[in-house]
C-alpha atoms as one frame of an Amber mdcrd trajectory, in Angstrom:
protein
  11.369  -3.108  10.333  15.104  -4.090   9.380  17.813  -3.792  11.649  19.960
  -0.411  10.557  21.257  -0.459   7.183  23.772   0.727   4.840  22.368   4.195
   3.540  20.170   3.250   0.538  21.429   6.100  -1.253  25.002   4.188  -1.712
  23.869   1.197  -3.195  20.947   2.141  -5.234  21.510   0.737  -8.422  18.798
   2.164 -10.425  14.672   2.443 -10.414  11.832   1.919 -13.022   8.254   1.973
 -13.732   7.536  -1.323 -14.731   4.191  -2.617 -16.070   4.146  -6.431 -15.077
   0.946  -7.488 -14.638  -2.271  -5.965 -16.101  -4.185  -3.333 -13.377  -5.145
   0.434 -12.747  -3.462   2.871 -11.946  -2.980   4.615  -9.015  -4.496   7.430
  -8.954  -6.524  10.179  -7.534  -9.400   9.928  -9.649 -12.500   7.855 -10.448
 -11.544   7.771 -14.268 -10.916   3.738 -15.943  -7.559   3.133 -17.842  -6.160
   0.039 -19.729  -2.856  -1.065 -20.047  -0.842  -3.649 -22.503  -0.326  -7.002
 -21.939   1.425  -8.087 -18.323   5.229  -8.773 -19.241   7.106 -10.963 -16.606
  10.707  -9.164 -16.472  10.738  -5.671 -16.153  13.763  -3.275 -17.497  16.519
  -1.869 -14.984  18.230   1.600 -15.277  22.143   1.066 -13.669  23.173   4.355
 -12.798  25.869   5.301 -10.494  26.100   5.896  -6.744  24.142   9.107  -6.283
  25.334  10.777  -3.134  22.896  10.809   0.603  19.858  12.728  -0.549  19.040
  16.220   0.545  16.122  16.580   3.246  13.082  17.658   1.622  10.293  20.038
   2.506   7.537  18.846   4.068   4.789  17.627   1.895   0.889  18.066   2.929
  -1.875  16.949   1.372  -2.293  20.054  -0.641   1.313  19.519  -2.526   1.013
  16.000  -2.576  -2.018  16.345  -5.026   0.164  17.493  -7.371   2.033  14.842
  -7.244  -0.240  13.537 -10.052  -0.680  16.030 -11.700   3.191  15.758 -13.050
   1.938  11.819 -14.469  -0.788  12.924 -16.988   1.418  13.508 -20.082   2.673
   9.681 -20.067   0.569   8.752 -23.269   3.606   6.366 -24.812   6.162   4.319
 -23.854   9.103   6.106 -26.437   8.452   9.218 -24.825   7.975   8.762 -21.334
   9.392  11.557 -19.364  11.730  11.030 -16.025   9.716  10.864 -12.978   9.696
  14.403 -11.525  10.853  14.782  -7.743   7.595  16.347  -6.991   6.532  12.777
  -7.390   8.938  10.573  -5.809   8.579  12.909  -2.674   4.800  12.384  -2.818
   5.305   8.548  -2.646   8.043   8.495  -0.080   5.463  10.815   2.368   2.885
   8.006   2.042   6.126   5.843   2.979   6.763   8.230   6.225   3.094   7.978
   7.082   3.511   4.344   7.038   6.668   3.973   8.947   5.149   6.360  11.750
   3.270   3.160  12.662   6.899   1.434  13.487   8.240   4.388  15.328   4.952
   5.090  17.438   4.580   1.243  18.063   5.940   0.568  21.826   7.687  -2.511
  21.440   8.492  -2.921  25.600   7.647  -5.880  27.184   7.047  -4.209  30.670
   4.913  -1.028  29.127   1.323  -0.862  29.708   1.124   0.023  26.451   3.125
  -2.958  25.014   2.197  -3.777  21.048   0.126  -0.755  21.428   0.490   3.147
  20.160   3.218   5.370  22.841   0.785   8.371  21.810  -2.698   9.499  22.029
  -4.444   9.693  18.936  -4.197  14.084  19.187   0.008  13.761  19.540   0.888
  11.101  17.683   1.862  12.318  14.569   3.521  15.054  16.341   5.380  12.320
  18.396   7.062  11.139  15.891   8.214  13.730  13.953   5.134  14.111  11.498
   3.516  17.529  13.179   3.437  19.065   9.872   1.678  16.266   7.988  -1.182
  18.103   6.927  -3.386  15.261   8.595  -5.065  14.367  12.212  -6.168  11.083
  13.453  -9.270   9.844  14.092  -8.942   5.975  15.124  -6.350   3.836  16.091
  -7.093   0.150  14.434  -5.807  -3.457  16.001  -5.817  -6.384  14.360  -4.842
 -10.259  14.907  -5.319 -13.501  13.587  -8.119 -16.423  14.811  -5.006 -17.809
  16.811  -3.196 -17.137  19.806   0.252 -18.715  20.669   0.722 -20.146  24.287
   3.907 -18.605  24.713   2.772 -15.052  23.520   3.801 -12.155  25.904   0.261
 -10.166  25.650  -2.850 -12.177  23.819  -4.926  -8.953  23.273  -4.285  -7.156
  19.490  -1.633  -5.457  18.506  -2.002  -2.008  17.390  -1.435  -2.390  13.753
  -2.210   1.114  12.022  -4.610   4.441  12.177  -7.071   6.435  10.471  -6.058
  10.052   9.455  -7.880  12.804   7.693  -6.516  15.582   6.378  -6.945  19.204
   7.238  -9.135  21.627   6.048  -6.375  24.018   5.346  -4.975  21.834   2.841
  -7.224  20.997   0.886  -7.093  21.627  -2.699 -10.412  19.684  -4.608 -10.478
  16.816  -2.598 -10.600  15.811   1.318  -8.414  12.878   1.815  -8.807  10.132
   4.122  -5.692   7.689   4.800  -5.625   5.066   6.244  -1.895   3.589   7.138
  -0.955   0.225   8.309   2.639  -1.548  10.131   4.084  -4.290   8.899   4.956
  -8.070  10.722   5.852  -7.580  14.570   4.582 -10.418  16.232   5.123 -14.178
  16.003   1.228 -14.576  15.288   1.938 -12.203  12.477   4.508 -14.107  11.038
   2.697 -16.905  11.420  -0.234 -15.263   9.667   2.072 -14.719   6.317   3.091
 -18.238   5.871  -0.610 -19.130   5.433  -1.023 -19.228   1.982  -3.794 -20.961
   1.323  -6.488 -19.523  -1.004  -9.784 -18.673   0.411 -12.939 -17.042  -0.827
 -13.280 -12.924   0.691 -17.052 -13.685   1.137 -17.126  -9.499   1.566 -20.565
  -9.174  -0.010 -23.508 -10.940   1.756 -25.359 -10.702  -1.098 -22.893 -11.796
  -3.356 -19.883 -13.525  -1.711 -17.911 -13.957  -4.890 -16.807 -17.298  -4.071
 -14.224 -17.482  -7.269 -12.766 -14.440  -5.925 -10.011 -15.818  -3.113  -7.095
 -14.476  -1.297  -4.535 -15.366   1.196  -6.001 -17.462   4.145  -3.396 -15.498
   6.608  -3.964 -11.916   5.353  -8.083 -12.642   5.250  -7.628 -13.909   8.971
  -5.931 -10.872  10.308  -8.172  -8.709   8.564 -11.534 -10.246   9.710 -10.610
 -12.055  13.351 -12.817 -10.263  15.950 -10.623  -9.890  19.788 -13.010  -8.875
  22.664 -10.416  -9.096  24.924  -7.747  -6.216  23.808  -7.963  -3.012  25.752
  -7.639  -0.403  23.435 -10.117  -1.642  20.636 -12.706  -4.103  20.060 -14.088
  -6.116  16.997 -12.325  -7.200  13.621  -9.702  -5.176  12.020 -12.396  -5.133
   9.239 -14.890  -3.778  11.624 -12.944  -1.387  13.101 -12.105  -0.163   9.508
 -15.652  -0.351   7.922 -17.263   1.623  10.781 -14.854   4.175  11.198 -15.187
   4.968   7.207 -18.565   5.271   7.354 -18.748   7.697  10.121 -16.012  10.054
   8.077 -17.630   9.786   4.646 -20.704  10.609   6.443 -19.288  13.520   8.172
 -17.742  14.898   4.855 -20.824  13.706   2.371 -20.677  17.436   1.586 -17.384
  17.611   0.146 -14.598  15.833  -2.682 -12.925  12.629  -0.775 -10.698  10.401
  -1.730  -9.770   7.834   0.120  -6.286   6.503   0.386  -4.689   3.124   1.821
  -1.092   3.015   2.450   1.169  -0.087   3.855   4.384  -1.586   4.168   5.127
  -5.703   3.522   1.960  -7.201   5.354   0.339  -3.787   6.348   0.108  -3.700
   2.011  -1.717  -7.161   1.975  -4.124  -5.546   4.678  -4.562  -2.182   2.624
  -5.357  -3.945  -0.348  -7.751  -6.324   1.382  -9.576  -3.036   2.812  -9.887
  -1.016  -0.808 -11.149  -4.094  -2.562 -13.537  -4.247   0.823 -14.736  -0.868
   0.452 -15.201  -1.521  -3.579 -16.773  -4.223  -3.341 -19.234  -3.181  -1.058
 -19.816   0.266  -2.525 -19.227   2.044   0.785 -17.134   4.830  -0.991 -20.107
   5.471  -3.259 -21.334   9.301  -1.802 -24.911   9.786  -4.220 -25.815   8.580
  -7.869 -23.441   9.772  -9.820 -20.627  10.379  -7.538 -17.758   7.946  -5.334
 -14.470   8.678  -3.716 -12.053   7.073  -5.355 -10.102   4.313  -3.640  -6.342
   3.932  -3.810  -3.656   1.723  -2.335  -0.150   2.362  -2.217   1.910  -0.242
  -1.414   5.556  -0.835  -0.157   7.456  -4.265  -0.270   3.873  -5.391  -0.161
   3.110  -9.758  -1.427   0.832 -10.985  -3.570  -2.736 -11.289  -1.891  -5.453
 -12.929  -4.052  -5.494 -14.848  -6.767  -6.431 -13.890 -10.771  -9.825 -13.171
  -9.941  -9.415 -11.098  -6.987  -6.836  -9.446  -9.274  -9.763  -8.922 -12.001
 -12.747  -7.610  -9.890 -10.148  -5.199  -7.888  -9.775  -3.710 -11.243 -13.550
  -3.787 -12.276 -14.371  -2.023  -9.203 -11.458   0.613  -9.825  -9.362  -0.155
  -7.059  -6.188   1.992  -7.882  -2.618   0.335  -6.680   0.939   1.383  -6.900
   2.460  -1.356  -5.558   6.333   0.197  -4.892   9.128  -2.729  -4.814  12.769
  -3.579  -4.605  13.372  -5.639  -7.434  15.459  -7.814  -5.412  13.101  -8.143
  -2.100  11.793 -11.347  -1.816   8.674 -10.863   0.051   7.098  -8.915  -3.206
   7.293 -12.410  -4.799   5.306 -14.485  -2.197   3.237 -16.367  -2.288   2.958
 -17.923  -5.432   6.293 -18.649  -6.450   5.720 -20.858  -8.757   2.156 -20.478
  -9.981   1.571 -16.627 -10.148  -0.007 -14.208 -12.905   2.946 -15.397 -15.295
   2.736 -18.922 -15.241  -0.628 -20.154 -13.868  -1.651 -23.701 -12.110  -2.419
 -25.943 -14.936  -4.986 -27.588 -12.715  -7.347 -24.740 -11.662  -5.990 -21.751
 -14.128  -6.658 -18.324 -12.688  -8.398 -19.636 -10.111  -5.915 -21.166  -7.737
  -2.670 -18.694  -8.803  -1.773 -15.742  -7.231  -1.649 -12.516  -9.158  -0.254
  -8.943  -8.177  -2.887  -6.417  -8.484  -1.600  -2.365  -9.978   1.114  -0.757
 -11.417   4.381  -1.034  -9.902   7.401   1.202  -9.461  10.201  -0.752  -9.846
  13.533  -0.096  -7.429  16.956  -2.036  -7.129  18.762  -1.547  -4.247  20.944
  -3.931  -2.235  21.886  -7.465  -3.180  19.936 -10.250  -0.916  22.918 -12.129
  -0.623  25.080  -8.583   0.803  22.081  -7.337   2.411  19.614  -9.762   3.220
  17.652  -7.378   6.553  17.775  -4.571   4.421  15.979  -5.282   0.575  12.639
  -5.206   2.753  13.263  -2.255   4.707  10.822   0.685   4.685  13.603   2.931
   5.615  15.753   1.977   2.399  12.825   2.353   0.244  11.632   5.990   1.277
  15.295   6.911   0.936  15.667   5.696  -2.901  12.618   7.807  -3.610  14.201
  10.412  -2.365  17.512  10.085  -4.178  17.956  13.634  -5.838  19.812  11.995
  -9.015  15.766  12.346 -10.875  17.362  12.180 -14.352  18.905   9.088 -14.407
  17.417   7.484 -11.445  13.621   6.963 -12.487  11.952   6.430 -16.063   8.836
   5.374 -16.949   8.557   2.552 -19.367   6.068   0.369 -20.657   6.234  -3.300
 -22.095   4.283  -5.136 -24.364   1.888  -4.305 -27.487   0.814  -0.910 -27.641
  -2.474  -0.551 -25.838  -5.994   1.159 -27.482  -6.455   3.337 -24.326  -3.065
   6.045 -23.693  -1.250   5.380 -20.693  -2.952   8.032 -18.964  -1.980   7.351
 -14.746  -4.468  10.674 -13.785  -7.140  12.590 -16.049  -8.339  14.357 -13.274
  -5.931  14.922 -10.712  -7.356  16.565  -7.642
C-alpha cells in the first residue's frame, strides 16, 4: 500500500471503459462474447473536481449481483449509457475485500504473527471493518517465491490472501466463492516482480501448453512449495487448488461462481489462479454445467504473453482489469514489446499481452503523486465518486464487432 494520499476524489480527472486489447468480459456468467479489434490509446473524459464521495451502503453478495445486471444493454459504442453507481460500488467492494488483506496483515517485526493475518479466520472480516460483507472465510493462503534473502526478518511465507464464501442468506442464483489476494510487502516480493522472464505455466500434466508462458516471478510465487511456515504448508497453488475443490464439492448442489480479486501483484496471482482453474477444468460441476471464473483486477501488470492471453480467453476466463491510466505498474512488463507492438523475433510468443476488459481511471499525475497512482485506497475512492454522469462512460474503439457488446447475458 501507498503512504497516505491526497483524497482521490480532488484530483480525479475523469474515468472510462476502454477496450485495449482483445478479451472477455467480466462477468458473472458462462456465456462467450467478442469484441473489436485491440486499440492502443484509450479515450479520457476531463471532468471537474467532484467533491469527497458520500459513504455508501454496504454491498453483499446479493446486491452486488446486480451489479451486472445494469451492463447488459451496452450493445454499441454511440449509445453506451453512463456507468450506473450500482456498478461502480460493486467494483470498489471487490476493492475493499482486497484491501482487507493490507489492513489485517500484521506488519510488526516483534509479533508472533509477523507477515501473517492479526485475526482468526471466524473475526477477520469483522476485524477490519467488513462484518457485513455478506461472506465468511474458509482458508487463509501464503505464498513465496523459490528464494529466500539472507537478510530477511522471518523466512517462512507471508500471508498473502484468503478464501471467502458467501452466505446463504444472500444468495440470489448463484453461491459465490472469492478468493482475494495483497499486493508486494516483502523484499522477496519485490524481487519476485522484477523477474520478467517468460516461462511456460506447465498447469496441465497432460498437456503443459508449452507456447503458453507467463512471468517467471509471478509463476514462482504462485507455485514455490514452503514446509517451513507455521501457519500453512505447500504452494500457494496448492493451497488454492485444494481448498477449491473441497468448496465446489461441498456446494456441487448449488449455482457457483467463482470470483478472483487482487490488487498490483495479488492481480498477477488472481489471474494466474483463474487461468489455473480453466485450464484444468476444476470449475467444471457435471456435463453440461461450470462455474464461471472471473478476475477482477486493480493496478494489476501484465502476466503472460499473447498466448496465455489467447487460451485465457478460449477457456472463458472473465477479467476486468481496473487501472489508473497514469500508474505505471499496469504497463509492466513489456514495455516495449506488448500486445501493441510485438517482438519481431518471436511474435506473440515472447510479448506480453494484457488479458480482459479494462476500466479506465485518471487520477493523480506520477510526477505530483508518484506513491499514490498505485494506491488501492485512491482507486476504490474514484469508483466511488458520486459525480456518475460525467465521471464514467462506456466506449468502445475500433471496427464494429459481429457479436454486440454484451458484458452479461445472464447475470446471476
Amino acid at each position: 500500500m501507498a503512504a497516505a494520499c491526497l483524497p482521490a476524489s480532488r484530483c480525479c480527472a475523469g474515468v472510462t471503459v476502454c477496450r485495449r486489447v482483445d478479451a472477455s468480459a467480466f462477468a458473472e456468467a458462462s456465456n462467450e462474447m467478442e469484441f473489436a479489434p485491440a486499440v492502443s490509446v484509450p479515450r479520457r473524459i476531463a471532468v471537474k473536481n467532484t467533491p469527497a464521495p458520500v459513504p455508501a451502503k454496504a454491498t453483499g453478495p446479493g446486491q452486488m449481483m446486480n451489479v451486472w445486471k445494469e451492463m447488459e444493454d451496452w450493445e454499441s459504442v454511440g449509445a453506451a449509457p453512463p456507468l450506473q453507481p450500482l456498478l461502480r460500488e460493486g467494483i470498489a467492494r471487490y476493492g475493499e475485500l482486497v484491501a482487507a488483506c493490507y489492513k489485517a496483515l500484521d506488519l510488526n517485526p516483534s509479533s508472533d504473527r509477523y507477515l501473517n493475518c492479526k485475526y482468526g479466520k471466524k473475526s477477520m472480516l469483522r476485524g477490519v471493518g467488513m462484518a457485513d460483507s455478506g461472506y465468511y472465510v474458509t482458508k487463509y493462503v501464503y505464498a513465496a517465491p523459490h528464494f529466500r534473502l539472507p537478510i530477511a526478518a522471518s523466512n517462512c511465507s507471508p500471508w498473502i490472501g484468503y478464501v471467502a464464501v458467501s452466505f446463504s442468506d444472500c444468495l440470489c442464483l448463484r453461491r459465490e466463492i472469492l478468493v482475494s489476494f495483497r499486493g508486494t510487502v516483502t523484499g522477496t516480493e519485490w524481487i519476485a516482480n522484477l523477474m520478467s522472464s517468460l516461462e511456460a505455466a506447465r498447469f496441465d500434466p497432460h498437456d503443459p501448453r508449452l507456447d503458453v508462458k507467463v512471468a517467471s516471478g509471478f509463476l514462482s510465487l504462485y507455485t514455490s512449495g514452503d514446509s517451513s511456515t507455521k501457519f500453512g504448508s505447500g504452494s500457494c497453488r496448492e493451497q488454492l487448488l485444494s481448498e477449491l475443490s473441497r468448496l465446489l464439492c461441498e456446494y456441487k448442489g448449488e449455482e457457483v461462481s467463482i470470483t478472483l480479486a487482487g490488487h498490483s501483484m495479488g492481480s498477477a496471482l488472481a489471474l494466474l489462479l483463474g487461468y489455473d482453474i480453466a485450464e484444468l477444468g476444476l470449475n467444471q460441476l457435471g456435463r453440461r454445467r461450470s462455474a464461471p471464473v472471473m478476475v477482477c483486477s486493480f493496478g494489476g501488470p501484465r502476466v503472460g504473453n499473447a498466448e496465455f492471453k489467447r487460451r485465457c480467453e478460449e477457456l472463458g476466463v472473465k477479467v476486468l482489469r481496473v487501472v489508473n491510466v497514469n500508474d505505471l505498474v499496469t504497463k509492466l512488463p513489456g514495455v516495449i514489446f506488448n500486445e501493441n507492438f510485438r517482438n519481431p523475433v518471436g511474435g506473440g510468443r515472447s510479448s506480453y499481452a494484457h488479458v480482459g476488459v479494462e476500466l479506465a481511471l485518471d487520477f493523480f499525475e506520477v510526477q505530483d503523486y508518484p506513491a499514490c497512482v498505485h494506491d488501492l485506497d485512491a482507486y476504490i475512492r474514484l469508483l466511488k465518486c458520486p459525480d456518475s454522469d460525467d465521471m464514467v462512460r462506456a466506449k468502445r474503439k475500433g471496427a464494429a464487432s459481429a457479436a454486440a457488446f454484451d458484458i452479461v447475458k445472464k447475470a446471476r
